[in-house]
N, C-alpha and C positions, 0 to 999 in steps of 0.2 A: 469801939468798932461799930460801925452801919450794919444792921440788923441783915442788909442782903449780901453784902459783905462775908457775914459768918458764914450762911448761909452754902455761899459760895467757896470759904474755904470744907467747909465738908463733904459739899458734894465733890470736888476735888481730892479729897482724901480718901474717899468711902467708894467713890462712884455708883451713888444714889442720891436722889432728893431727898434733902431731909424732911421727916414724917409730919413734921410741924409748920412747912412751908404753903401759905397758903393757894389758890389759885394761879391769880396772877404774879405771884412769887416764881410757882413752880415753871409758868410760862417765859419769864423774864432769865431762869438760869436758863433754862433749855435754850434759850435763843442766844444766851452770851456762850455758852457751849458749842453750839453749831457756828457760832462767829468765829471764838477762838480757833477750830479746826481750819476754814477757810482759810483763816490770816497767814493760819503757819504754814499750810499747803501750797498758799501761792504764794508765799515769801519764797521761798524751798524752792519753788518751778519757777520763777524771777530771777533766783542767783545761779540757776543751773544753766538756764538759757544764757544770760548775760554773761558765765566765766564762758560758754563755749562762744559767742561772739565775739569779745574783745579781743580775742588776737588779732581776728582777719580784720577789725575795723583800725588797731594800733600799725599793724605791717603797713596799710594802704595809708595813713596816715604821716609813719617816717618815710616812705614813698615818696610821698609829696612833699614833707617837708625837704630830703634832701634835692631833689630836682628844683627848688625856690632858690635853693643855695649856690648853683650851677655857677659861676660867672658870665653872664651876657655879654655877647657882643654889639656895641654901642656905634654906631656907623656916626663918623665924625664930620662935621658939615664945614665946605672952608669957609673961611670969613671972605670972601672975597663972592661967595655963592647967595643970591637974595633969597629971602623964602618962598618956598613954593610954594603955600597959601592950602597944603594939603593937609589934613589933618595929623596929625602925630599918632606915632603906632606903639604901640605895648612889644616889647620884647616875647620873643616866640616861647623862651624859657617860663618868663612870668605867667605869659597865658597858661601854659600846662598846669603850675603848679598850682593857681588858683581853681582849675578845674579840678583838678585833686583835691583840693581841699573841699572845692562846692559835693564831689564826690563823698568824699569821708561824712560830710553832713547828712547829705542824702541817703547814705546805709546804714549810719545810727539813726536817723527818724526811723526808716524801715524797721531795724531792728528793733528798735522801741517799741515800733507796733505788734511788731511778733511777742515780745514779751509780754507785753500788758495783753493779748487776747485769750479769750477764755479757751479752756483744755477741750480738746474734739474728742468726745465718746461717741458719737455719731456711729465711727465706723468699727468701733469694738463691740457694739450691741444692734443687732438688727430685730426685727418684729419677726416672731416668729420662733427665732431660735430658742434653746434651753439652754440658759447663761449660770455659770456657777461662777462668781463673782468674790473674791475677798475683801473684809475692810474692817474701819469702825464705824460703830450705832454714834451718830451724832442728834439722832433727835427722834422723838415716838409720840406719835398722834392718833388720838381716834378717829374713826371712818365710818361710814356709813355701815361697809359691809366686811368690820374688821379694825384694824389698824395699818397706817401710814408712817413707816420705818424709813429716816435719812441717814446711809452708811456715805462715808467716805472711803471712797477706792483709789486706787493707783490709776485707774482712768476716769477719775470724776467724780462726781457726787451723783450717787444715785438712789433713787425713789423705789421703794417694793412697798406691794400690796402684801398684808398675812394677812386671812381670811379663817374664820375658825378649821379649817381642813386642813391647813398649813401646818406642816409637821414641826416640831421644833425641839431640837435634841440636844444636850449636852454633851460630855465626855464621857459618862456614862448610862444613859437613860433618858427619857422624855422629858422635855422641862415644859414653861409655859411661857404666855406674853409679856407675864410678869417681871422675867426672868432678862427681857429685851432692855436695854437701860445703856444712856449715853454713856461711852466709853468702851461698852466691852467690845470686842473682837468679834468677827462672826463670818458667816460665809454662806451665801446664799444661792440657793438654787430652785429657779424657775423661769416660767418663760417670758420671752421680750415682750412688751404688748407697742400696739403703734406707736405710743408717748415716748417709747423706751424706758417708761416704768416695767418692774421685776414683779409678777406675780408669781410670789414664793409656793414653790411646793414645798420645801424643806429649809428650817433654819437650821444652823447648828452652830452652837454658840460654843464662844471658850471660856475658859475658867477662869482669864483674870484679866485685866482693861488692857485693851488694844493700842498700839503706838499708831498714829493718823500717818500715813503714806506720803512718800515722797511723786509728786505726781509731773507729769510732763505729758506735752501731746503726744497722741499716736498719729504713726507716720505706718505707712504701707513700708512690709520687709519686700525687699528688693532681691533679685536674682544674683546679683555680686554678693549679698549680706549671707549667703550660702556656707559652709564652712563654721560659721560664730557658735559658741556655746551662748546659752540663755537659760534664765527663769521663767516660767509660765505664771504669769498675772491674773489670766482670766482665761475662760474657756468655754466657748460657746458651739452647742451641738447641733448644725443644720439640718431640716429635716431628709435631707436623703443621706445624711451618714457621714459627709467633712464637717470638721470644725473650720470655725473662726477663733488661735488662739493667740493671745499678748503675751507676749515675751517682752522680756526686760534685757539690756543686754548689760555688759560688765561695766560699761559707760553711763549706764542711768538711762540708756534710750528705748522710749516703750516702742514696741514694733507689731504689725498687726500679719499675721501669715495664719494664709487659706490653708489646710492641712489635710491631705490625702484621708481616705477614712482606715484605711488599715493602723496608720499611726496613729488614727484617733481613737480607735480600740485600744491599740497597745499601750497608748498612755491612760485610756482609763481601765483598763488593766491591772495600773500599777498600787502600788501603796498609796498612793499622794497624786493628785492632780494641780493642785494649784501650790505652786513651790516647788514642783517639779524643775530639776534642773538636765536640759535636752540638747542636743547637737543637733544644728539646723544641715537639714542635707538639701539639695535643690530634686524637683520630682516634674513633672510634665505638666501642660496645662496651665501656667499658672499656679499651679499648688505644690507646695512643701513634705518634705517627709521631716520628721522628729525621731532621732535617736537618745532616750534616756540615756542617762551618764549615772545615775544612782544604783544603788545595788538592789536588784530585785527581791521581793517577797520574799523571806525563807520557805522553804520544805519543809510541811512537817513531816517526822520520820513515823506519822501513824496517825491515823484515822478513827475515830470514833465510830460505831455501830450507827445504821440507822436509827435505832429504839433512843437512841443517847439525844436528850436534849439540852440547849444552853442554861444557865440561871435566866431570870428574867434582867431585863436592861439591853445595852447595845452587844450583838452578839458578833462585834468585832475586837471590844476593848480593847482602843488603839491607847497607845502611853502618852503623858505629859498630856496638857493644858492646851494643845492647837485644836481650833476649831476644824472641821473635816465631818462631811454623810456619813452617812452609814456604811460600813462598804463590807460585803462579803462578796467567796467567791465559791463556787462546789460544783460538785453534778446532780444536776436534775434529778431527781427520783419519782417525781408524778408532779401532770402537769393538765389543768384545765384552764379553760377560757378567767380571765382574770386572776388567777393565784396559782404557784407552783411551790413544792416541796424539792427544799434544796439539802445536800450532804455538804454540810463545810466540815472544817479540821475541830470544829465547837460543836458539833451535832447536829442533829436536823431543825429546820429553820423552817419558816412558814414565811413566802413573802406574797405579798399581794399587788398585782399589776395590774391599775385602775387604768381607765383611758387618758390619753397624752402620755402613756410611758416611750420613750424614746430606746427602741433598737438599734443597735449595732451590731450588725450579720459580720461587719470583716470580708476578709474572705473563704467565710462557710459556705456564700451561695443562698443561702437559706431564705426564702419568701419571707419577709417581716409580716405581711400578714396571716400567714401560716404559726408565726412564732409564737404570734399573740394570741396563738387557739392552744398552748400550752403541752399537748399532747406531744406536737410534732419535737418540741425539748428535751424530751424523756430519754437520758443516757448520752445529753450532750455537757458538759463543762461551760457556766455561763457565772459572771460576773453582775452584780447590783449594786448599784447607788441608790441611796434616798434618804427615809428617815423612818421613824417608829410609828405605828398608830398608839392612840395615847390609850385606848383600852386595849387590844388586843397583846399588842407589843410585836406584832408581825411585824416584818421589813415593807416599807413600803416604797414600790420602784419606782423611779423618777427615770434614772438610766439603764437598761440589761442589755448588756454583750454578750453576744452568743459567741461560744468556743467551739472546738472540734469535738466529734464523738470521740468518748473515751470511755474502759473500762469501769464498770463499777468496783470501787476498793472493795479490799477483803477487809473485813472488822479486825481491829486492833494490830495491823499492818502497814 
C-alpha cells in the first residue's frame, strides 16, 4: 500500500493526522478531505435538484411527443391542378410538436445550469449580523492573527476566523484549537464580516465526527410557504433584534425567513436553537413568526441558594455528544457595566458581557443600552449564549435576552 494511502486510511479512521505525517503530507490529506466533502455535497444537491426537475421536463416532453402523433391533415392536390410554384408548408400539427421538443431542450439546458451553479449563502449571512452556524471542520489553517477554520454547512462552505479570545468549548468544559480537526462536528457563533467570513466568538465542538450536510440553495420563504413545519439550519441575529433564520423544510428545501424579534427571543429562549423544529406562522412587514413544536425546558421543582455554586466546567451540562453554546438561564441577582451574577437551577454563575454582546429586549421595552449598564437587570429573568473563559471559567456572553421582572426564589423551593 502507498505510504499516503495509509496514511489516509487513518486519518479516516481516527479523524486525526497521523503524528508521523510529514508537512506536505499533512497538507495533501487536508486538501483531499476538503475535496471529498465538496464532491459529496454537490453530488447530494445535483440529485436533489435534478429528481425534483425531471418530472416537469418528462410531462412537457410526452406533451409533445403525443401532439407529433396527432394524424395531420394532408390537403390533396388534383392531378389535373399545375404547381403553384409556392413553396410547400409543414403541417400545423408538425410545427407544434417540433416546437415542443425545441422546448423540452431549452428547459433541460436551463435546468442544467441551475444544477451545476454554486449554492447562494449570500443571503443566509449578511455583514454584521451574529451568525450561529452548524456543520463540519473540513480543514484548519494558520493565520496571521489566529487560525482559518473550513466547515461545511447546509448553506455552504464557510470560512471563520478563531483568534486566541475565541472561546471554544466542548460538551463539558473548555477545549482548545487543538481540539478543531477535520471531521468533527461543531457549531459556530460569531459575527458576519464583509467577506462573509465568521469571526468566531465561540466554538463548540461535539464529541464525535460530523456527517457533511446535505446542501441545496437558499430561496427566500414566501408568504404562501406560511403554515409549513421546519428545521432551523441557521440563525442569524440583526443588530436591532430580528433574525435572519434557515429552515429546512420536510422536502429538503433550505428557506431563508426574516423573523419577528419576539420569536427570535422565544427561540433563543429554548433548549436548542439550531435543530430546532418550528411552525412557520405568516406576521406583518415582511417578517415571519416561529412557533416551536418541541417540548420546552423542564421546571425545576427547586432552586438552589444564592451561596450554592456549580462544579467547575459548562454550567449547563447538556446530555449526548451534540455540539451547542453555552446556554444558561436565571435571575439576575447583581449586575454591573460588563458582568452580571446570575441564579440558575445549578447556582450562582458569573457571566461576563464584553462589548459586541448582542441584546434581545423582546417585548420588556427595555433600553439595550441601559441593559448593558448591568444594574438596570437586577431582578429581571434573562437567558445567555456564549462560551467559557478559559481561566476564569465564567460564561461568557455572545447573546442575553432579557425576560420580565420576576420574584426572587426562595432557597431550596
Amino acid at each position: 500500500m502507498d505510504r499516503i494511502d495509509r496514511l489516509l486510511d487513518e486519518l479516516l479512521e481516527t479523524g486525526e493526522v497521523p503524528a508521523d505525517a510529514t508537512p506536505d503530507e499533512r497538507a495533501e490529506l487536508e486538501a483531499m478531505v476538503a475535496a471529498a466533502g465538496f464532491v459529496r455535497t454537490a453530488r447530494e444537491s445535483i440529485d436533489l435538484e435534478s429528481r425534483a426537475a425531471l418530472p416537469i421536463a418528462r410531462a412537457r416532453f410526452e406533451r409533445a411527443l403525443a401532439a407529433s402523433r396527432r394524424p395531420a391533415t394532408v390537403a390533396r392536390a388534383s392531378a389535373a391542378s399545375p404547381p403553384s410554384g409556392r413553396p410547400a408548408r409543414f403541417p400545423k400539427t408538425l410545427g407544434l410538436a417540433l416546437a415542443g421538443v425545441a422546448l423540452v431542450f431549452v428547459l433541460a439546458f436551463a435546468a442544467n445550469r441551475a444544477i451545476f451553479s454554486r449554492v447562494d449563502t449570500a443571503s443566509a449571512l449578511e455583514p454584521g449580523d451574529l451568525a450561529q452556524v452548524e456543520g463540519v471542520v473540513t480543514r484548519v489553517e494558520p493565520a496571521a492573527d489566529g487560525h482559518r477554520i473550513h466547515v461545511a454547512s447546509a448553506i455552504g462552505d464557510v470560512v471563520v476566523h478563531a483568534s486566541p479570545s475565541t472561546s471554544i468549548v466542548d460538551e463539558h468544559d473548555v477545549s482548545a484549537i487543538e481540539a478543531v480537526r477535520p471531521g468533527i462536528a461543531i457549531v459556530i457563533s460569531g459575527v458576519v464580516g464583509d467577506d462573509r467570513a465568521i469571526a468566531a466568538r465561540t466554538l463548540a465542538l461535539g464529541s464525535s465526527r460530523g456527517e457533511l450536510p446535505l446542501r441545496a440553495a437558499v430561496q427566500r420563504l414566501r408568504a404562501g410557504d406560511a403554515g409549513m413545519n421546519a428545521t432551523v439550519v441557521s440563525f442569524s441575529l440583526t443588530p436591532d433584534g430580528t433574525a435572519r433564520v434557515v429552515l429546512q423544510s420536510a422536502t429538503g428545501r433550505l428557506l431563508l425567513a426574516v423573523v419577528e424579534a419576539e420569536s427570535a427571543a422565544r427561540l433563543l429562549e429554548s433548549g436548542r436553537v439550531l435543530g430546532a423544529r418550528v411552525h412557520v406562522e405568516s406576521a406583518s412587514a415582511g417578517r415571519f413568526a416561529l412557533r416551536l413544536l418541541d417540548d420546552p425546558l423542564p421546571t425545576p421543582s427547586s432552586t438552589p441558594g444564592p451561596e450554592v455554586t456549580p462544579p467547575p466546567g459548562r454550567p449547563d451540562a447538556l446530555p449526548g455528544g451534540l455540539p451547542s453554546p453555552v446556554h444558561i438561564s436565571g435571575l439576575v441577582l447583581a449586575g454591573e457595566p460588563g458582568e452580571l451574577t446570575i441564579l440558575t437551577i445549578r447556582g450562582r454563575v458569573r457571566v461576563e458581557v464584553p462589548d459586541g454582546t448582542r441584546v434581545v429586549a423582546g417585548a420588556t421595552g427595555i433600553d439595550i443600552t441601559r441593559a448593558l449598564e448591568g444594574r438596570p437587570l437586577v431582578g429581571r429573568l434573562v437567558v445567555v449564549r456564549g462560551g467559557l473563559d478559559a481561566e476564569t471559567r465564567a460564561v461568557v456572553a455572545d447573546i442575553l435576552v432579557v425576560g420580565r421582572e420576576a420574584e426572587r426564589p426562595t432557597p431550596g423551593r
